[in-house]
ROMAR-499386 format. One record per atom (N, C-alpha, C): x, y, z. Coordinates in pm, whole numbers, plus 50000, padded with zeros to 5 digits. Layout:
<recs>
XYZ;...
</recs>
This chain:
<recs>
500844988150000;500005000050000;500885012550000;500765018049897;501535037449878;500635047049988;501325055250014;500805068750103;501045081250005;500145086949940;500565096849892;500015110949983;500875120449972;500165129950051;500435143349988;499425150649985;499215167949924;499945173850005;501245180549995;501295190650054;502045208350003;501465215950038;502095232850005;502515240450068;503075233450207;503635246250285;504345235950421;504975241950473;505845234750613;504615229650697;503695233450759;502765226450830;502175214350788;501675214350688;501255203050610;502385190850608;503525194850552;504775184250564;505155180350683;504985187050769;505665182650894;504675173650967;503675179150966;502505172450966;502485156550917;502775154750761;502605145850694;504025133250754;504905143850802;506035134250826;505755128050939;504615136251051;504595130251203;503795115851178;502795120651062;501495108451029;502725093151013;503565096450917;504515087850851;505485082451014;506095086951094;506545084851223;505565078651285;504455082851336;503675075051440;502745062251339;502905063051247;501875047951201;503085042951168;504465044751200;505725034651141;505045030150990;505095041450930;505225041050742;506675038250684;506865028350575;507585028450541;508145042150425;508645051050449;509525064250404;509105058450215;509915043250184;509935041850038;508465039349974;507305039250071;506165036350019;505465049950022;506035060050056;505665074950084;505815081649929;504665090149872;504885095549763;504285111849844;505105120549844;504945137649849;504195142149672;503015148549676;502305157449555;502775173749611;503745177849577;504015188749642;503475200449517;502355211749573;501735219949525;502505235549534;502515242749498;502245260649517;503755263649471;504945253449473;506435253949417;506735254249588;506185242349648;506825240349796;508105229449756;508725227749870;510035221349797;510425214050000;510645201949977;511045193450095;512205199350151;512545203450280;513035208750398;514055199150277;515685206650299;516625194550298;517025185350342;516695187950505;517355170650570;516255158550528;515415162950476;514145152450425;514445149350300;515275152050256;515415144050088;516015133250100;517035130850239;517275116650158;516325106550225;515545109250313;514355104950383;513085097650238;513205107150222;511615110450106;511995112849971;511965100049909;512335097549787;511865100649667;510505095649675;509565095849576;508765114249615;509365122049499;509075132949576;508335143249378;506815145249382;506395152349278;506915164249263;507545171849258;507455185549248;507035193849128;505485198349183;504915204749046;504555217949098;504225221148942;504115239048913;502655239948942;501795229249000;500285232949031;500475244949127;499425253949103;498685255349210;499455271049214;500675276649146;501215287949119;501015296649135;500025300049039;499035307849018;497445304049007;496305313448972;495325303548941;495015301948825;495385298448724;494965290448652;496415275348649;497475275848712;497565264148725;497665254348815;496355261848872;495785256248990;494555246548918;494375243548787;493325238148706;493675228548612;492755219948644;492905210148573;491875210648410;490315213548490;489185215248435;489045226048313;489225225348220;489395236548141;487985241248037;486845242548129;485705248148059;485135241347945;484895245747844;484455242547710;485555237047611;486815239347722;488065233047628;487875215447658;487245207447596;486805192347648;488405189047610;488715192747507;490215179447475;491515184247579;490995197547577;492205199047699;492615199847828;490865193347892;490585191148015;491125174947946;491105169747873;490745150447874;492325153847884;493355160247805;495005161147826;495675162247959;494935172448029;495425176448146;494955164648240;494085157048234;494325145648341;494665135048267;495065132048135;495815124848127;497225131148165;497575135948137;500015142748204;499235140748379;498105142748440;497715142548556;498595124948612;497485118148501;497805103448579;499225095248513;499445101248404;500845099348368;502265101048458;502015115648557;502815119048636;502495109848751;501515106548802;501385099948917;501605083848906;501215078648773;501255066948781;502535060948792;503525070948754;504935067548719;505505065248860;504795068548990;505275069449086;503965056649144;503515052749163;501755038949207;502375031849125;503215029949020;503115014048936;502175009948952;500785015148939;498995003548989;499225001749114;500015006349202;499454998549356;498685006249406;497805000249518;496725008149582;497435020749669;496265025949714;497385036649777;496365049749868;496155053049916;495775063250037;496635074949994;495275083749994;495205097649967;495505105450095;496315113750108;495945128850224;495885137150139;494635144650179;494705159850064;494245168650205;494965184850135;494595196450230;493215201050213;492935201050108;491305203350079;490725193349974;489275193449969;488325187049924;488395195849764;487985204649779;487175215249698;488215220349553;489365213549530;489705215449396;490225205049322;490815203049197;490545191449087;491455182649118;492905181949204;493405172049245;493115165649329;492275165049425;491735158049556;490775145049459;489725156649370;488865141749316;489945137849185;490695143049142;491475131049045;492225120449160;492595124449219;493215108949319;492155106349364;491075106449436;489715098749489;489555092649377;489355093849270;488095084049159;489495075949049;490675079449112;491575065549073;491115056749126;491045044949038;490875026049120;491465023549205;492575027249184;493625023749298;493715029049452;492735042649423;492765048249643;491635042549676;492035035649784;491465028349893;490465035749976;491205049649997;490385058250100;491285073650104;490725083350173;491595096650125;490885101250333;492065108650367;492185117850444;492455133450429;491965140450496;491605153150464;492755160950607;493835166750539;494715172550667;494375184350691;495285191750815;494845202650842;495675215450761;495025220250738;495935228250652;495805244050655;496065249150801;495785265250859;494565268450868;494425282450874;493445291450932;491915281550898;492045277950747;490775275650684;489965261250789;490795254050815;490695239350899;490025243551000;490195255451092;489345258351200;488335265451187;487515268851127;486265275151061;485575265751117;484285275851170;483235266751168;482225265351080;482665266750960;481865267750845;482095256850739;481595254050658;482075241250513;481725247750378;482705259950367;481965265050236;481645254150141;480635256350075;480405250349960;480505251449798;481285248249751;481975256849600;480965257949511;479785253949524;478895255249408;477655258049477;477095275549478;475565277649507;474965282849379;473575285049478;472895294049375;472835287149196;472315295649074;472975286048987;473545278448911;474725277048975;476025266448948;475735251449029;475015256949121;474625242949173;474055229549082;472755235349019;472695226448969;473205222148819;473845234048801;475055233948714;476265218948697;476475218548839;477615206348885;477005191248887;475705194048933;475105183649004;474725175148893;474015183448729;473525177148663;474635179448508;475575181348535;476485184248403;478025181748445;478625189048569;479695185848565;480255176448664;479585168448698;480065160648890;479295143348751;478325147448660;477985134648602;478985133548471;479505144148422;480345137448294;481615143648317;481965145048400;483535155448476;483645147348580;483655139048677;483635135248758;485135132048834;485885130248719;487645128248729;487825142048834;487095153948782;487625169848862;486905170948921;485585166548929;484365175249062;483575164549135;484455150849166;483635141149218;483455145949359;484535152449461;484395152749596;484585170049577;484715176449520;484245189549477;483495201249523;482455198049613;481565206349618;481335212849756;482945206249843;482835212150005;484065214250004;484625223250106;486045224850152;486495208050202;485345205950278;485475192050327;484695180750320;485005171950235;483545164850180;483965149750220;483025148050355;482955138450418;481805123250391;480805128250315;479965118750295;480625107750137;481935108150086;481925096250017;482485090850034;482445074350005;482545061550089;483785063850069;485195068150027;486665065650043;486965072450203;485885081550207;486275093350314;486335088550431;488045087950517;488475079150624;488285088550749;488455102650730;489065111950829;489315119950824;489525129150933;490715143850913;491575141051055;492515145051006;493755145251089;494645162851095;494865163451234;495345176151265;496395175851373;496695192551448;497895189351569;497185195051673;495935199251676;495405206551785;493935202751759;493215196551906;492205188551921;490775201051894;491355211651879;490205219851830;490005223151693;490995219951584;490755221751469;489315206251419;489245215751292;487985210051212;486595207751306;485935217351362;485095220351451;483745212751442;483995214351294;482505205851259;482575194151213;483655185551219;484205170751225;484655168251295;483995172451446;485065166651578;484825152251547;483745138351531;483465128251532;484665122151401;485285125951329;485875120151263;487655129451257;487965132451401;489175140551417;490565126651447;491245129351426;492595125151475;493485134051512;493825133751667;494805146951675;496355141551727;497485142551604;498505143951654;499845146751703;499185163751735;499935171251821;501005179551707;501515188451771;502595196251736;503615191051681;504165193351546;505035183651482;506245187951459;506455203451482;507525213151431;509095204651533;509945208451475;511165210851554;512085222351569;513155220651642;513935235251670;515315232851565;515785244951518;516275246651394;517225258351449;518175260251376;519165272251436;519345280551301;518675290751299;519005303351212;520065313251221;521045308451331;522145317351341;522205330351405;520895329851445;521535347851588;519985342751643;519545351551742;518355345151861;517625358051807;516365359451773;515675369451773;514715368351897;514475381551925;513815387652001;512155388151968;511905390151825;510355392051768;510495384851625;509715378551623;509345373451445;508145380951387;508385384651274;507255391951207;506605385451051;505835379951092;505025376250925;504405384950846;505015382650784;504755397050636;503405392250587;502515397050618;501505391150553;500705399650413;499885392350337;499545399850238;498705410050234;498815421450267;497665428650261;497355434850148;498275437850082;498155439549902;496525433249903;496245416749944;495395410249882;493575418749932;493725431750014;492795438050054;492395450050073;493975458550070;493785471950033;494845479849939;494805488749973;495375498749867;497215500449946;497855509049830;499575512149842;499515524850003;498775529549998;498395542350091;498105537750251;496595525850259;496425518750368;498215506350408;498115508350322;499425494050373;500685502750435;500875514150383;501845519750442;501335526250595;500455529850601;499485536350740;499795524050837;499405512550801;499295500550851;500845495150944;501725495850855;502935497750870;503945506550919;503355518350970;503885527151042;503205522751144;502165526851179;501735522951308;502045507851363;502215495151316;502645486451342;504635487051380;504975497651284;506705501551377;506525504251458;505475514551495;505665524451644;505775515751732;504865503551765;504285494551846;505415488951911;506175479251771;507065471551825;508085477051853;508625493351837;510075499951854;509545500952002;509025506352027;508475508552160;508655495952248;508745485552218;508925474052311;510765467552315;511175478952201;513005479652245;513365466952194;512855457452097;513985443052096;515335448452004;516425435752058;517255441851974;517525435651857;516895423551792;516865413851716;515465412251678;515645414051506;514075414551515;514415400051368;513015395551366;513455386451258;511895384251126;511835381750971;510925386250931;511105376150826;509365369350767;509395362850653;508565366550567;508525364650463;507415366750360;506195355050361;505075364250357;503975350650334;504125342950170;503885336650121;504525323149997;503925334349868;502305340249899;502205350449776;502995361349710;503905362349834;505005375949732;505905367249627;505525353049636;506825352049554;506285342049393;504985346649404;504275348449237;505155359049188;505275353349054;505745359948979;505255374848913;503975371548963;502945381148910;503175395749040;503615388949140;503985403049244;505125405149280;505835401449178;507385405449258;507395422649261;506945427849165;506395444049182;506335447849314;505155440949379;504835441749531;505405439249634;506145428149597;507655421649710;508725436649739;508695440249626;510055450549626;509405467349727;508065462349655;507175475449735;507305473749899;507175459849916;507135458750050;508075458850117;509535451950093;510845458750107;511325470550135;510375479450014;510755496150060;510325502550200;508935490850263;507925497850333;509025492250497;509235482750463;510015475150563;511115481350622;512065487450509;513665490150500;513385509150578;511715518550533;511635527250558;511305527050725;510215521250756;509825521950910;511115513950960;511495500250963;512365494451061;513725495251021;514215502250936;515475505450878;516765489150893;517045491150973;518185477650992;518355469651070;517085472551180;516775467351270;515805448651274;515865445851133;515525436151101;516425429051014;516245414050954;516865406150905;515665396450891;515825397150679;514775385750631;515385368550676;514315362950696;514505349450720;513845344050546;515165332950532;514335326250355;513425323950331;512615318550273;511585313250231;511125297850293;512075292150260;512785278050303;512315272550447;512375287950539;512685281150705;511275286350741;510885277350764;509555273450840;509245283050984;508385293151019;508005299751108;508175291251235;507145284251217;506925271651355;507915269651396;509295263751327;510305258651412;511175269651448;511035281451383;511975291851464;510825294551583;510025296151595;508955301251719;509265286851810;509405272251777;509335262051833;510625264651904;511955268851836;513505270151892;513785286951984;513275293351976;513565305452066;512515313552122;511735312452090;510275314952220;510345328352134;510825335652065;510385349352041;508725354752030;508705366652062;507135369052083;507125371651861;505825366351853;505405366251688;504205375051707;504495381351555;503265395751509;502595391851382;501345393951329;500575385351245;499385397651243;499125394051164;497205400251109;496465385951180;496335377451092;495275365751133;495965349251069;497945348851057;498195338051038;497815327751130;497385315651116;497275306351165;498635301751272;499495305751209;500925306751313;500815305251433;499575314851443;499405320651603;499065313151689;497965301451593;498025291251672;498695283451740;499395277851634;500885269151696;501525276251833;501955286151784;503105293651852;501835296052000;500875294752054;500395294452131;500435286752232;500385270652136;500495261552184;502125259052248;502635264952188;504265266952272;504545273452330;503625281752401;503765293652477;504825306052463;504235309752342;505195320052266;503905332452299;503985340252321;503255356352350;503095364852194;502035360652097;501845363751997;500645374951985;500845387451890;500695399251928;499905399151801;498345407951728;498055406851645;497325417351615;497865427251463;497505441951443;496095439951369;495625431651360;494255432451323;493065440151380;493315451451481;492555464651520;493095471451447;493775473851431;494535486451341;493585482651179;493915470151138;493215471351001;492085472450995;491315466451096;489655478351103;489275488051077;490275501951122;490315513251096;490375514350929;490965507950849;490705511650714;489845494550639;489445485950630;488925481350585;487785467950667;486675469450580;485585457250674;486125444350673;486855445350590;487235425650600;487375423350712;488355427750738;488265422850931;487165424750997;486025428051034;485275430851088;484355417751149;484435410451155;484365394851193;485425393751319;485005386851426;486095386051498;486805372851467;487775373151406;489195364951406;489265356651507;489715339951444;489735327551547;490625331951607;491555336351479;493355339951600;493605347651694;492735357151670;492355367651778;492335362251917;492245350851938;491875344552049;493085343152143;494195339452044;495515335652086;496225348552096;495985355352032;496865372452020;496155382452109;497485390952158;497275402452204;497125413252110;495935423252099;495605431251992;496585441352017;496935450551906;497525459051934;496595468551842;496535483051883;495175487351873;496385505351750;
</recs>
């Protein structure tokens, strides 16, 4: 039996590696579908062999399999789909983990012959919702129901929930904190915090996640945002500050915005910071030096909670210029607001 597992970001993998540790998986029966241009920690390569690394999921459109009214080039794209995968299953059976339900690789591995059953991991902020969006209302609904879920079924068989628990492969969800997936407590597996401690070479004092706000307001609010978020933390005197990018600055489509944000960075905190790569995983620097972490509404906050790290979160401040926030935030729960 193969294990294949979805993953796009350090939580998910580490995650996927604890699943692989505590059920004593054999490593060579392990296949990684790695999505968004995530790339295996290095000490895990010679671990994790059988390793996909694809350009899904990039951007959005190659985040698609399904290509509309294009029929021959939806029937192409899951064929290079099962071409790439099969090369790695030789036909053996094999168990699915996917991060979500709701897009075209979850049901192309479900409605292979070969998966036995599929698990649904946790995969940030979205996992603790108490909600199950549903990808198709209103009408598209019966759009899916009677056109594309009956002659598409390769892309929209389990399709139609973030988390779609009612078909017969559907084993579970599995997470690290016994409160995620709220509305599948009856089918939870929780196990635990998976991160480790890692040495980045000097001890910071504060970690800061760059998060996207590009994705909500304007060049004007983001800089407002960002001053007042310097004042905050100069005021608390660290002398080591440490900072990553969230994975969207590094579309190709925003490197424009990366450099914008650089300027915004280099102007309020001048030198008083130092980027951390891409590469090194938040969790395990928060897991290795307790530094207090700053966030809008990363899921981070969670973790780093659970390790008793003192995580601080400017999501009052973005009230003042936009409603999105206006919902109170799960993370909010774990963070101290800074106003």
């Amino acid at each position: 039996m193969k294990h294949v597992f979805g993953a796009s970001s350090h939580l998910v993998f580490y995650l996927c590696n604890k699943i692989v540790e505590l059920d004593g998986l054999n490593p060579d029966d392990c296949i990684f579908f790695f999505t968004r241009n995530y790339h295996c920690p290095p000490k895990y390569d010679k671990i994790y062999k059988n390793i996909m690394d694809t350009g899904y999921n990039v951007d959005e459109r190659k985040g698609r399999v399904f290509e509309g009214i294009h029929f021959l080039k939806t029937r192409q794209n899951i064929k290079d789909f099962d071409s790439l995968v099969d090369s790695y299953l030789h036909g053996e059976d094999f168990i699915w983990y996917s991060q979500i339900c709701n897009n075209d690789f979850c049901s192309l591995f479900v409605t292979k012959p070969n998966c036995k059953g599929y698990y649904v991991l946790e995969d940030g902020f979205g996992s603790y919702r108490d909600f199950n969006p549903q990808t198709f209302v209103g009408w598209k609904y019966p759009l899916y129901k009677c056109v594309l879920k009956p002659f598409w079924r390769r892309c929209f068989e389990v399709k139609n929930h973030f988390i779609t628990t009612d078909h017969p492969k559907f084993r579970g969800c599995i997470a690290t904190t016994p409160y995620c997936f709220p509305l599948h407590q009856q089918y939870l597996r929780c196990v635990g915090l998976p991160f480790e401690t890692i040495d980045i070479g000097f001890k910071p004092d504060a970690l800061i996640s760059i998060d996207p706000l590009f994705l909500w307001m304007g060049e004007n609010v983001e800089e407002q945002v960002y001053k007042r978020l310097s004042s905050y933390i100069k005021s608390k005197e660290y002398n080591q500050i440490a900072y990553k990018f969230h994975p969207y600055f590094f579309a190709k489509s925003n490197a424009d915005i990366k450099k914008r944000y650089e300027r915004l960075i280099k102007r309020y905190y001048g030198d008083m910071m130092t980027e951390l790569d891409s590469s090194v995983c938040l969790e395990n620097v928060l897991m290795s030096y307790k530094c207090d972490f700053y966030t809008d509404n990363s899921s981070v906050a969670i973790y780093a909670h659970e390790m008793g790290v003192e995580c601080y979160s400017y999501i009052p401040i973005l009230r003042d210029y936009t409603d999105a926030y206006s919902y109170v935030s799960f993370v909010e729960k774990f963070c101290i607001p800074i106003e």
